[in-house]
mmCIF file as Biopython writes it, N, C-alpha, C and O atoms, coordinates in Angstrom:
data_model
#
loop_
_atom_site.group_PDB
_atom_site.id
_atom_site.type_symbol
_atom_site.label_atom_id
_atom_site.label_alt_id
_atom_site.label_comp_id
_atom_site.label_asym_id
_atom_site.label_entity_id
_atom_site.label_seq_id
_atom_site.pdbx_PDB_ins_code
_atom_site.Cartn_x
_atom_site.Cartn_y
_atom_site.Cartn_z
_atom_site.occupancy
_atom_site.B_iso_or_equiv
_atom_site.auth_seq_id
_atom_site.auth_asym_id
_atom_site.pdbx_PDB_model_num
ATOM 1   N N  . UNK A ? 1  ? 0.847   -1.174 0.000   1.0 0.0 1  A 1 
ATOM 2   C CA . UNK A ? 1  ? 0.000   0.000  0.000   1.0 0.0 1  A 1 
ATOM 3   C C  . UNK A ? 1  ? 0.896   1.241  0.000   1.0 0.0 1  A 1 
ATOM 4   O O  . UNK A ? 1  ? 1.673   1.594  0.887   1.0 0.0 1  A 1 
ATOM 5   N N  . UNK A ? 2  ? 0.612   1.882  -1.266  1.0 0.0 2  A 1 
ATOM 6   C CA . UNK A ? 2  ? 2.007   3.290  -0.941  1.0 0.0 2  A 1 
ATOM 7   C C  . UNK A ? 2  ? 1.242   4.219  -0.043  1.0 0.0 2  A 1 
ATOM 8   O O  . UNK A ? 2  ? 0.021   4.242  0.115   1.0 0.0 2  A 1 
ATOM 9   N N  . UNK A ? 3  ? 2.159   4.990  0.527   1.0 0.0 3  A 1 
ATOM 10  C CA . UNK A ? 3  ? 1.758   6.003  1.642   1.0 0.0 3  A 1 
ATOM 11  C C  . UNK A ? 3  ? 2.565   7.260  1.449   1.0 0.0 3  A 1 
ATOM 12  O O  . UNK A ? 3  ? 3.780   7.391  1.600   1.0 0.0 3  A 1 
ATOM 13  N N  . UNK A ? 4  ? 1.654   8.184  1.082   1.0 0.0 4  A 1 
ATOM 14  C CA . UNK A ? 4  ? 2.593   9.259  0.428   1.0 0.0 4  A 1 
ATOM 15  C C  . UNK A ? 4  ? 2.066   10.794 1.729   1.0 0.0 4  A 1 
ATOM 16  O O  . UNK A ? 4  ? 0.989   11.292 2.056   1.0 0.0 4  A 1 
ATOM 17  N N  . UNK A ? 5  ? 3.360   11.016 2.060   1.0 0.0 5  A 1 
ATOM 18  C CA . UNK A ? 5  ? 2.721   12.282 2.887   1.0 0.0 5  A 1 
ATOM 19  C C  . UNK A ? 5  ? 3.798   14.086 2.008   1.0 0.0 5  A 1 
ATOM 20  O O  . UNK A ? 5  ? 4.922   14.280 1.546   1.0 0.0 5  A 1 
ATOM 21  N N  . UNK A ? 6  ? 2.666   14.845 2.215   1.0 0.0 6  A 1 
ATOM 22  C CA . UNK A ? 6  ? 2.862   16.050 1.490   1.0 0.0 6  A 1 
ATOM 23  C C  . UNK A ? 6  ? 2.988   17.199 2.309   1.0 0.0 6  A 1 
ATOM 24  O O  . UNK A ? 6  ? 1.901   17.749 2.484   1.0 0.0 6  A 1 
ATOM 25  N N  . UNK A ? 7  ? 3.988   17.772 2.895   1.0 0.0 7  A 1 
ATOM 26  C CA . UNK A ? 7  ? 3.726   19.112 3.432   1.0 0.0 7  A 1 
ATOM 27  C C  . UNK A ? 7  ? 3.607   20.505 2.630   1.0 0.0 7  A 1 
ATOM 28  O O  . UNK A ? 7  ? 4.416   20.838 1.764   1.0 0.0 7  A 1 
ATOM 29  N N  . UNK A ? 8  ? 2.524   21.255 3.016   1.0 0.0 8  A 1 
ATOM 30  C CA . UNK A ? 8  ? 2.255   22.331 2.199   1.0 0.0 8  A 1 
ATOM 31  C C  . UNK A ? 8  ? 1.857   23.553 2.667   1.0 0.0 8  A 1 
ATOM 32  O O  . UNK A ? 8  ? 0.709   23.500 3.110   1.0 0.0 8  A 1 
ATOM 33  N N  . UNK A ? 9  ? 2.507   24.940 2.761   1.0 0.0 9  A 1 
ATOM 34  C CA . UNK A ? 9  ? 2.561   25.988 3.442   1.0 0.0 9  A 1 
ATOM 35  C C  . UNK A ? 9  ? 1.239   26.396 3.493   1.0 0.0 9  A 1 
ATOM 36  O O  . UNK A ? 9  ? 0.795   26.743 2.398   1.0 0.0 9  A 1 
ATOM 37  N N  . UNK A ? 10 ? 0.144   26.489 4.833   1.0 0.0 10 A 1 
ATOM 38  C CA . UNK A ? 10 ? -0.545  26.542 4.760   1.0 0.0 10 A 1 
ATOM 39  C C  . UNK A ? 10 ? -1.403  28.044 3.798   1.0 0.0 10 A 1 
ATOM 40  O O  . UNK A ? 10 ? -0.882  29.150 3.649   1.0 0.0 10 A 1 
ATOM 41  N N  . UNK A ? 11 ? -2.676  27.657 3.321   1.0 0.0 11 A 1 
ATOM 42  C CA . UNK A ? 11 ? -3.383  28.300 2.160   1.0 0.0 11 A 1 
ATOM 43  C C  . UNK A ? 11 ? -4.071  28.031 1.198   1.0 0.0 11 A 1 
ATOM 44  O O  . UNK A ? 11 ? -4.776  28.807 0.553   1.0 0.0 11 A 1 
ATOM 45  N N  . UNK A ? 12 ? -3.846  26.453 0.974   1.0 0.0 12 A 1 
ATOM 46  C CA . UNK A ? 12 ? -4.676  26.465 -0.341  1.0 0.0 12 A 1 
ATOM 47  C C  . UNK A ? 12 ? -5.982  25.488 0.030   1.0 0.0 12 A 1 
ATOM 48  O O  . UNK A ? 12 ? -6.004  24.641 0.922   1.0 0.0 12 A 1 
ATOM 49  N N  . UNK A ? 13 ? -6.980  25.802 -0.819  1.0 0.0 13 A 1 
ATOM 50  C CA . UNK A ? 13 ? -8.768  25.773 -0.686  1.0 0.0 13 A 1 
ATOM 51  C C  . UNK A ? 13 ? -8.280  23.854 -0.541  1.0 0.0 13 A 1 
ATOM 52  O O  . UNK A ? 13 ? -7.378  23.064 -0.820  1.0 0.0 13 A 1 
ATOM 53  N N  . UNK A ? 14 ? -9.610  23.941 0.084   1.0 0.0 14 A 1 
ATOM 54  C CA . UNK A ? 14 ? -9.882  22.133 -0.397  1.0 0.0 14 A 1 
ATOM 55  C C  . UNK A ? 14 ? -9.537  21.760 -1.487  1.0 0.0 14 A 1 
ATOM 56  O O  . UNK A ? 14 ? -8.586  21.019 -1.737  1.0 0.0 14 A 1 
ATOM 57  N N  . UNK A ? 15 ? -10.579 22.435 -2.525  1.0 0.0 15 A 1 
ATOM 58  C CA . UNK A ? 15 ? -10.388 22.125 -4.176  1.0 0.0 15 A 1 
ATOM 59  C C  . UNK A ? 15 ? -9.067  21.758 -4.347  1.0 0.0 15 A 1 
ATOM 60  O O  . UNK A ? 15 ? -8.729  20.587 -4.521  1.0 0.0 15 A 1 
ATOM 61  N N  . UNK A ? 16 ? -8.145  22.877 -4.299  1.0 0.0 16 A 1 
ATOM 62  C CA . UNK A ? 16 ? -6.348  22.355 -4.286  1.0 0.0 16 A 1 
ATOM 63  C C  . UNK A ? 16 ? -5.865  21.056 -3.719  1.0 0.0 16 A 1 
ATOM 64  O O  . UNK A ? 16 ? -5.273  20.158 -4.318  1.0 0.0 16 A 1 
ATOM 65  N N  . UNK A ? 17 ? -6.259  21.116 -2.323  1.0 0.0 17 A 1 
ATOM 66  C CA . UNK A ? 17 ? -5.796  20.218 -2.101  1.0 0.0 17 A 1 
ATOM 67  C C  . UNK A ? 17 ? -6.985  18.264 -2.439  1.0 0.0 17 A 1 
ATOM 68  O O  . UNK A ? 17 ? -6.579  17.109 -2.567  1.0 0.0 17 A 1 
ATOM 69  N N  . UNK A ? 18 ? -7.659  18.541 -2.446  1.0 0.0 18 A 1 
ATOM 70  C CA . UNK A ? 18 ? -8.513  17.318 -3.330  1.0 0.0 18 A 1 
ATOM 71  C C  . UNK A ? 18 ? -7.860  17.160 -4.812  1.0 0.0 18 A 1 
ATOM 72  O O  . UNK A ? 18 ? -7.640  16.032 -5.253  1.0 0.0 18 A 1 
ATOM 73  N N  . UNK A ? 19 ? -7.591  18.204 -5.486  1.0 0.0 19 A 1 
ATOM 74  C CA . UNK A ? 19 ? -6.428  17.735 -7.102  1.0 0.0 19 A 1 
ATOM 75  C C  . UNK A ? 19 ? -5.586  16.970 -6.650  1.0 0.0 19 A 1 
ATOM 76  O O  . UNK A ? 19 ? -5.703  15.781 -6.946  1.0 0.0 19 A 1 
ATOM 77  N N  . UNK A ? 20 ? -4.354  17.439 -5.704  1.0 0.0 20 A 1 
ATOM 78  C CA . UNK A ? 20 ? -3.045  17.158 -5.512  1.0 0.0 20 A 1 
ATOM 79  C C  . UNK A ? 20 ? -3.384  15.438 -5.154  1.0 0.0 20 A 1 
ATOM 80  O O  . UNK A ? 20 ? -2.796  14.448 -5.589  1.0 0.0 20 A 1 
ATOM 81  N N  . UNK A ? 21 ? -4.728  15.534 -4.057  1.0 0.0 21 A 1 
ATOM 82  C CA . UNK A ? 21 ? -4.915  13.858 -3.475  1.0 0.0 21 A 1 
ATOM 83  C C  . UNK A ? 21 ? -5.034  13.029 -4.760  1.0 0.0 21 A 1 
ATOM 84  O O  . UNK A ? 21 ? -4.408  11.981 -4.916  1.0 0.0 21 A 1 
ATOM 85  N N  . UNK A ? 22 ? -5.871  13.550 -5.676  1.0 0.0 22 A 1 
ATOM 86  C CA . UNK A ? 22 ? -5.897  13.015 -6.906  1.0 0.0 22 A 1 
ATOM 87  C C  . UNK A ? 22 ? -4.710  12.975 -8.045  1.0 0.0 22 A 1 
ATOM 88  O O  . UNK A ? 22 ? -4.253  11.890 -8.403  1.0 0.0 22 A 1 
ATOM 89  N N  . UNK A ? 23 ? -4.421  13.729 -8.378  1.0 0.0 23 A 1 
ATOM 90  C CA . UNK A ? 23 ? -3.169  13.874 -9.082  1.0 0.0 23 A 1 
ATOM 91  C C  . UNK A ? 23 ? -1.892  12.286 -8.494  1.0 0.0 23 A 1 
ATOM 92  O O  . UNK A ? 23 ? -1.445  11.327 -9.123  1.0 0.0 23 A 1 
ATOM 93  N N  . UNK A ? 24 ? -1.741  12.719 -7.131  1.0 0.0 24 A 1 
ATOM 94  C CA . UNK A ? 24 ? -0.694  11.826 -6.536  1.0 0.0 24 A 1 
ATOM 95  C C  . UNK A ? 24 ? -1.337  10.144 -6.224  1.0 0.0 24 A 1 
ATOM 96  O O  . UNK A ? 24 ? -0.705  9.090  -6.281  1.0 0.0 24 A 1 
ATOM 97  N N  . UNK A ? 25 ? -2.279  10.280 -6.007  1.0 0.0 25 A 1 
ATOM 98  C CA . UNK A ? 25 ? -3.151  8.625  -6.302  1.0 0.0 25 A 1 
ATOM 99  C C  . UNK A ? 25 ? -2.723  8.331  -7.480  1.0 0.0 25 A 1 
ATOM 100 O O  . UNK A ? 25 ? -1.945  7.380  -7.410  1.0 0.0 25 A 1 
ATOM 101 N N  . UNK A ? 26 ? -2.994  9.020  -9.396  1.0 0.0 26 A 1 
ATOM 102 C CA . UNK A ? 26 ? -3.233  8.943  -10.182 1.0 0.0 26 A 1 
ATOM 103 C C  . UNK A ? 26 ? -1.771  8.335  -10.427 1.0 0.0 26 A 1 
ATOM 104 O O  . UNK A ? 26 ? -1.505  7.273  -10.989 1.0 0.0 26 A 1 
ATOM 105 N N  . UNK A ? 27 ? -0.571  9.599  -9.668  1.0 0.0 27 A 1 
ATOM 106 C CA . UNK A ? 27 ? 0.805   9.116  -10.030 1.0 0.0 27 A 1 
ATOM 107 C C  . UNK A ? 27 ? 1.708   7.084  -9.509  1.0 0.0 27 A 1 
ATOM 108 O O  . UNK A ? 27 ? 2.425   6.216  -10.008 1.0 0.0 27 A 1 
ATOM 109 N N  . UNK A ? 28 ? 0.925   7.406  -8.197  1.0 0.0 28 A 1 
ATOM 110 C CA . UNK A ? 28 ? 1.481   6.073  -7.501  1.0 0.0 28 A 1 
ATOM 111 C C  . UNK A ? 28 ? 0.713   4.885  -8.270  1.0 0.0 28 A 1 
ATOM 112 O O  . UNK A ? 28 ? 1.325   3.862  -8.577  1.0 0.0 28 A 1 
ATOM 113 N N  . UNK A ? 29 ? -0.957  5.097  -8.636  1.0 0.0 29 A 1 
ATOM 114 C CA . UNK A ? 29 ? -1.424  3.934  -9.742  1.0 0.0 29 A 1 
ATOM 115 C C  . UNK A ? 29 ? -0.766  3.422  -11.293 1.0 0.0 29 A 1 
ATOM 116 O O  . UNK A ? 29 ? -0.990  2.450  -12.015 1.0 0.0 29 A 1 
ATOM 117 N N  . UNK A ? 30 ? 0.266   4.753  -11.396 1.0 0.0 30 A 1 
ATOM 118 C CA . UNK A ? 30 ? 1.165   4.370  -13.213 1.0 0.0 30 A 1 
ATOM 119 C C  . UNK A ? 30 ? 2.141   4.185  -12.974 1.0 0.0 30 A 1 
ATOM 120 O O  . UNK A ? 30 ? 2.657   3.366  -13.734 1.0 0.0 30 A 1 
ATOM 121 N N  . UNK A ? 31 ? 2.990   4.687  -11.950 1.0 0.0 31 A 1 
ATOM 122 C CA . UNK A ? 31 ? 4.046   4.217  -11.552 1.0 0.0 31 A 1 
ATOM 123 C C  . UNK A ? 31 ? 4.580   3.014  -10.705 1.0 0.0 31 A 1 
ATOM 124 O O  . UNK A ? 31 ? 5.654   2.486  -10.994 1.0 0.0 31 A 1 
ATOM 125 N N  . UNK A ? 32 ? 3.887   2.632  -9.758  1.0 0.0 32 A 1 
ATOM 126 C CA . UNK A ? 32 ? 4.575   1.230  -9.148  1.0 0.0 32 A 1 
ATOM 127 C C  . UNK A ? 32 ? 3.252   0.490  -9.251  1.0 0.0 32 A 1 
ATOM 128 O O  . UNK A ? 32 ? 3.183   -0.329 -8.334  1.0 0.0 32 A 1 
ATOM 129 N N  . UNK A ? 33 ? 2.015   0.474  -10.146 1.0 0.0 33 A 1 
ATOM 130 C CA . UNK A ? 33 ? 1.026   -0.565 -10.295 1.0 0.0 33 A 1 
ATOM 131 C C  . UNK A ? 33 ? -0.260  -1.099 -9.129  1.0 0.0 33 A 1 
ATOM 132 O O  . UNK A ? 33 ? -0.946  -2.121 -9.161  1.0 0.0 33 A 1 
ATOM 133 N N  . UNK A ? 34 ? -0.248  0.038  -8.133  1.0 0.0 34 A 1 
ATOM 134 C CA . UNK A ? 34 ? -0.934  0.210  -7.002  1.0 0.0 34 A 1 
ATOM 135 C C  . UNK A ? 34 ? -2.081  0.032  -7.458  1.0 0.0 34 A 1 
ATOM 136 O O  . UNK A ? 34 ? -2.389  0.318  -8.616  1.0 0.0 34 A 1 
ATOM 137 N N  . UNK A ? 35 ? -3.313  -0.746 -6.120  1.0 0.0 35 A 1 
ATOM 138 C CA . UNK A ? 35 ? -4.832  -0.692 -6.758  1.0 0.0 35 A 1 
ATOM 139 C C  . UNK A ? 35 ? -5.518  0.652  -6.040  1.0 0.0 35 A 1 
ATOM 140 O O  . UNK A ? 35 ? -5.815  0.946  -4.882  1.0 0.0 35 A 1 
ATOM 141 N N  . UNK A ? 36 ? -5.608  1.284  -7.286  1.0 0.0 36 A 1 
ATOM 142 C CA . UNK A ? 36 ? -5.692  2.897  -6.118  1.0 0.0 36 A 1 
ATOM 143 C C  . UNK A ? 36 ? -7.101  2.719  -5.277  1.0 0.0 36 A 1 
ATOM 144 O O  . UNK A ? 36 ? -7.964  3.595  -5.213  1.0 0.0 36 A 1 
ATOM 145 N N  . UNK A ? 37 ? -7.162  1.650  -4.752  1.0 0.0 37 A 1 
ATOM 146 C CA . UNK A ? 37 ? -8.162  1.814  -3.432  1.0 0.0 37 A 1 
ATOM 147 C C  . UNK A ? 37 ? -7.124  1.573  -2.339  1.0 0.0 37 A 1 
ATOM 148 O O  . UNK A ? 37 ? -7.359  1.614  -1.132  1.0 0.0 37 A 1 
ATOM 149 N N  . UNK A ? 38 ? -5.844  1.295  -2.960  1.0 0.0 38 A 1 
ATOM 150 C CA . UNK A ? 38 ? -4.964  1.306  -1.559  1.0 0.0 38 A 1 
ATOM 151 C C  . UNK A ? 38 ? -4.151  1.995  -1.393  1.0 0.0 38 A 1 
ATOM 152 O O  . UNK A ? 38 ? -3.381  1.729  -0.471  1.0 0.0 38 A 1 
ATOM 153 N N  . UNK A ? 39 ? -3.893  3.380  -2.311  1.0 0.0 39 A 1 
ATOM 154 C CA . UNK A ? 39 ? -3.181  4.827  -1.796  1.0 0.0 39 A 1 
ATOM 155 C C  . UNK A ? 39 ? -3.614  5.264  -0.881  1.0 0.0 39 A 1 
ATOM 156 O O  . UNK A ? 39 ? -4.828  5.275  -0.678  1.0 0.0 39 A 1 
ATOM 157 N N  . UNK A ? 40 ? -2.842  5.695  -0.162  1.0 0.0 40 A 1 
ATOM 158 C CA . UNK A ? 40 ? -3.189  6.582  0.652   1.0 0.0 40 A 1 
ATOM 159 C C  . UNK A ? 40 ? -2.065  8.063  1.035   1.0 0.0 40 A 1 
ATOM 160 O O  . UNK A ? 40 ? -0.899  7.914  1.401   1.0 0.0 40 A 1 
ATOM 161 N N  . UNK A ? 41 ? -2.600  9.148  0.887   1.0 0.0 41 A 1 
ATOM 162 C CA . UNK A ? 41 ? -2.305  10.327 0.919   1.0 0.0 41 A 1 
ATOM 163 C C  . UNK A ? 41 ? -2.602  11.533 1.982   1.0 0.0 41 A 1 
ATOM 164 O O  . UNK A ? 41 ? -3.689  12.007 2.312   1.0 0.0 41 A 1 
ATOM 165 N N  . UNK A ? 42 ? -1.628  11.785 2.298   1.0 0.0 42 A 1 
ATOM 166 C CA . UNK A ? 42 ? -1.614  12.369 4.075   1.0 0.0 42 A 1 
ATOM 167 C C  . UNK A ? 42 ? -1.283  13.910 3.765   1.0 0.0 42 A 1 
ATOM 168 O O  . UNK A ? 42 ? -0.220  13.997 3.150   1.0 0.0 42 A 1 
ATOM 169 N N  . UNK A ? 43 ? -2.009  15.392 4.063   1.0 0.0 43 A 1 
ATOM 170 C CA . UNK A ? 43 ? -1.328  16.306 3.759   1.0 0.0 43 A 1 
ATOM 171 C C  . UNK A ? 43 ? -1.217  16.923 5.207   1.0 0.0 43 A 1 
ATOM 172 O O  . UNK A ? 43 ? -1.991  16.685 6.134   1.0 0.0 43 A 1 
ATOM 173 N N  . UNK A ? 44 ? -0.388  17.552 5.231   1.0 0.0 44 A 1 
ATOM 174 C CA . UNK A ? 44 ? 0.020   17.898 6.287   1.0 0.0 44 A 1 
ATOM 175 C C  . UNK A ? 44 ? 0.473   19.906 6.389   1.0 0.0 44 A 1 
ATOM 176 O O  . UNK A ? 44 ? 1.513   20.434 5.995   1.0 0.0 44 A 1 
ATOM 177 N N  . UNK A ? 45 ? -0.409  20.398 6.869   1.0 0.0 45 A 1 
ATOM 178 C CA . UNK A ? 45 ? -0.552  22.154 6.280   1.0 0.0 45 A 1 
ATOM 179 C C  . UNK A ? 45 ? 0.488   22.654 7.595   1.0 0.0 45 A 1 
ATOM 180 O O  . UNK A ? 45 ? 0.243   22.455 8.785   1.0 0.0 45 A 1 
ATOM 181 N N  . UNK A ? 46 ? 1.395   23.175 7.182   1.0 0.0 46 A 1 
ATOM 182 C CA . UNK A ? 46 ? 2.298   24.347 8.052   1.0 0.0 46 A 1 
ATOM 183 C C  . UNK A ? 46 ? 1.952   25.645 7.921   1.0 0.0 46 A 1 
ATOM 184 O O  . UNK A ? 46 ? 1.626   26.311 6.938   1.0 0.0 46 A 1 
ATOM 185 N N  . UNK A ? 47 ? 2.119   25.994 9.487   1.0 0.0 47 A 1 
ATOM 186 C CA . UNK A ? 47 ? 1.296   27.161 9.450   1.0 0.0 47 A 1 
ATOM 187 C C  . UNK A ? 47 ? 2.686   28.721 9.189   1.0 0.0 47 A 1 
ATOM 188 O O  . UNK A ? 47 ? 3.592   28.924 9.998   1.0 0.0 47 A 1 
ATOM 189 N N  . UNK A ? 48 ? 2.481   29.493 8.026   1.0 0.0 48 A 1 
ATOM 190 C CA . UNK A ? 48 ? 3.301   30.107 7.513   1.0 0.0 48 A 1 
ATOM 191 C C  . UNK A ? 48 ? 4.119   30.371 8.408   1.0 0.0 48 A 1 
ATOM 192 O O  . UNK A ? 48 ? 5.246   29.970 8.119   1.0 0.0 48 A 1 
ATOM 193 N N  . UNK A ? 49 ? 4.005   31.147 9.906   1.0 0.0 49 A 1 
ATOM 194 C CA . UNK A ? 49 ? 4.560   31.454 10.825  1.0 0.0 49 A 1 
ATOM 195 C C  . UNK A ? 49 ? 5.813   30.434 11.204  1.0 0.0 49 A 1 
ATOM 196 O O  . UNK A ? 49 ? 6.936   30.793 11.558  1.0 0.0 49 A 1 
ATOM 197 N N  . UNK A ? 50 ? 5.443   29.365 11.076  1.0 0.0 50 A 1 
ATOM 198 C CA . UNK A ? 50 ? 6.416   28.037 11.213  1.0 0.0 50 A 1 
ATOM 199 C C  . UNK A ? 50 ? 7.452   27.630 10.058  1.0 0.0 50 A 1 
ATOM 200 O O  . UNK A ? 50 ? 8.222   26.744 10.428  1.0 0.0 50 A 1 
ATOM 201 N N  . UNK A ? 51 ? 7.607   27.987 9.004   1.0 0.0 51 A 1 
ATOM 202 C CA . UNK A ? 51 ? 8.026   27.911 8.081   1.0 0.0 51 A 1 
ATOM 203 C C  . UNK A ? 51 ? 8.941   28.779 7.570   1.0 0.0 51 A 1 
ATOM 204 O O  . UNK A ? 51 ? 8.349   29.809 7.247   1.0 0.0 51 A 1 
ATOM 205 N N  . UNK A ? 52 ? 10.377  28.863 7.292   1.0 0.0 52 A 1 
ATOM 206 C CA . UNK A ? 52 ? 11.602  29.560 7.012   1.0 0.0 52 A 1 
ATOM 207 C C  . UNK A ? 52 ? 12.204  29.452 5.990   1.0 0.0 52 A 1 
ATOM 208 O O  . UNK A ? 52 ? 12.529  28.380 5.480   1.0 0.0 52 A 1 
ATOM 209 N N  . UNK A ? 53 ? 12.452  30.646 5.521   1.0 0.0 53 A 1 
ATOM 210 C CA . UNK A ? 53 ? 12.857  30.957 3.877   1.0 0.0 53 A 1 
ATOM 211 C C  . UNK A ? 53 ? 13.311  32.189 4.216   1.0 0.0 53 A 1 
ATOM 212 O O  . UNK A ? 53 ? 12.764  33.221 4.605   1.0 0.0 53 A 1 
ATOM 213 N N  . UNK A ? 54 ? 15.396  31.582 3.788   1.0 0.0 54 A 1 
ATOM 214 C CA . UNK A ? 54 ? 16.277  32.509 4.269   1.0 0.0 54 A 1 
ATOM 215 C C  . UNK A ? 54 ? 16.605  33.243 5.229   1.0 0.0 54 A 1 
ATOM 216 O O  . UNK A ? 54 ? 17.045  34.392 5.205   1.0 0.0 54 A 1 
ATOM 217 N N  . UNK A ? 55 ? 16.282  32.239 6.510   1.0 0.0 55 A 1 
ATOM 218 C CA . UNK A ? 55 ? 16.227  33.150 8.225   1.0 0.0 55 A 1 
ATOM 219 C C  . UNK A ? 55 ? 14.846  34.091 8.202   1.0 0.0 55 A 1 
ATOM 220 O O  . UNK A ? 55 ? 14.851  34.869 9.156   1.0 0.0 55 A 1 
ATOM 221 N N  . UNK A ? 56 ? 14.104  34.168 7.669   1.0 0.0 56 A 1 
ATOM 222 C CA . UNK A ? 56 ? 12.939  34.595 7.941   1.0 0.0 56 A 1 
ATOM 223 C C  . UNK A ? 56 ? 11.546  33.652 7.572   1.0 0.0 56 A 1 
ATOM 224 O O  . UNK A ? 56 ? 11.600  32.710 6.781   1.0 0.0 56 A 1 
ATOM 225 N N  . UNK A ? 57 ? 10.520  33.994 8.153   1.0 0.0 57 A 1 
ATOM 226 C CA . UNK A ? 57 ? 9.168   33.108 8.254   1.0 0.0 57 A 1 
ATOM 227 C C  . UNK A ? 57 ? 8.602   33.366 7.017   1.0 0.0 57 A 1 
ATOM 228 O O  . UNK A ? 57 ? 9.152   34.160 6.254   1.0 0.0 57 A 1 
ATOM 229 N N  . UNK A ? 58 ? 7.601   32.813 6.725   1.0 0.0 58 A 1 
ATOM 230 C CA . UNK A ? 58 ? 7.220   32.564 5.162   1.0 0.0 58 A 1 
ATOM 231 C C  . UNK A ? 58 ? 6.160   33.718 5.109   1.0 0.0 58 A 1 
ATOM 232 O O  . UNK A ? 58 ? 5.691   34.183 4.070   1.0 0.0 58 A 1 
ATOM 233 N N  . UNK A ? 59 ? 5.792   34.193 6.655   1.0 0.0 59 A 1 
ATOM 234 C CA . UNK A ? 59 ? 4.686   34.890 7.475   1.0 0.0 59 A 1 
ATOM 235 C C  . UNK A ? 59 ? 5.339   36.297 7.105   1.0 0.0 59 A 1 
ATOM 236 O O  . UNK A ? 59 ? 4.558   37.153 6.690   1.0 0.0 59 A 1 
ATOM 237 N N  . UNK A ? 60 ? 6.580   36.600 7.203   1.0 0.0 60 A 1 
ATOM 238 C CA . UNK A ? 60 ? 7.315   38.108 6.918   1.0 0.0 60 A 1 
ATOM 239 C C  . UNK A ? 60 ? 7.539   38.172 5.657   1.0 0.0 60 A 1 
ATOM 240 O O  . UNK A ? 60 ? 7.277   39.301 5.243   1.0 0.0 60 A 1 
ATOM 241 N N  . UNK A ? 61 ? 7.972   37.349 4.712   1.0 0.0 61 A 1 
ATOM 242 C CA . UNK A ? 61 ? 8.085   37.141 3.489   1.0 0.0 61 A 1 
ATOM 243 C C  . UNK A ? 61 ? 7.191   37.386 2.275   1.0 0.0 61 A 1 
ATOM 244 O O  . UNK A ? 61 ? 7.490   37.714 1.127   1.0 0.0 61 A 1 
ATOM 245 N N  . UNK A ? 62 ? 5.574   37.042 3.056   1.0 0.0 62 A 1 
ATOM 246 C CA . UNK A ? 62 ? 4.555   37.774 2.499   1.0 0.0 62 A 1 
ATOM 247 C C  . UNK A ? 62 ? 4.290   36.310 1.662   1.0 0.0 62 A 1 
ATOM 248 O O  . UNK A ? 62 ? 3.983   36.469 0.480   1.0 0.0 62 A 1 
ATOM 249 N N  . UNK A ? 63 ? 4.326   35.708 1.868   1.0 0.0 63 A 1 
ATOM 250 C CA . UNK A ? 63 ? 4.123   34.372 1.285   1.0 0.0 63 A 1 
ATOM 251 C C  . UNK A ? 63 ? 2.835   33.443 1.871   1.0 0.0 63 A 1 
ATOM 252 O O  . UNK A ? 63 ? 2.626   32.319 1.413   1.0 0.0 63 A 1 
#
């Protein structure tokens, strides 16, 4: 069963993230032959404040 986990600076709608679940099911079913009822896909949202790009937060960065 592949198990794919994604971290992603928090922000984007469900919609976004429901593609990506799809998209990355779609990838692990052509690539290693998975029965995509047994992907499974974990996202995991950081909250900008937590997140660093170049000694500063992703939160000051404007990101």
């Amino acid at each position: 069963m592949p198990i794919m986990q994604v971290f992603l600076i928090e922000g984007r709608t469900d919609e976004q993230k429901a593609r990506l679940i799809r998209a990355l099911t779609d990838a692990a079913v052509e690539a290693v032959g998975a029965p995509v009822e047994t992907v499974r896909v974990m996202i995991t949202e950081v909250p900008k404040a937590q997140f660093g790009i170049g000694g500063k937060t992703a939160t000051e960065l404007g990101r």
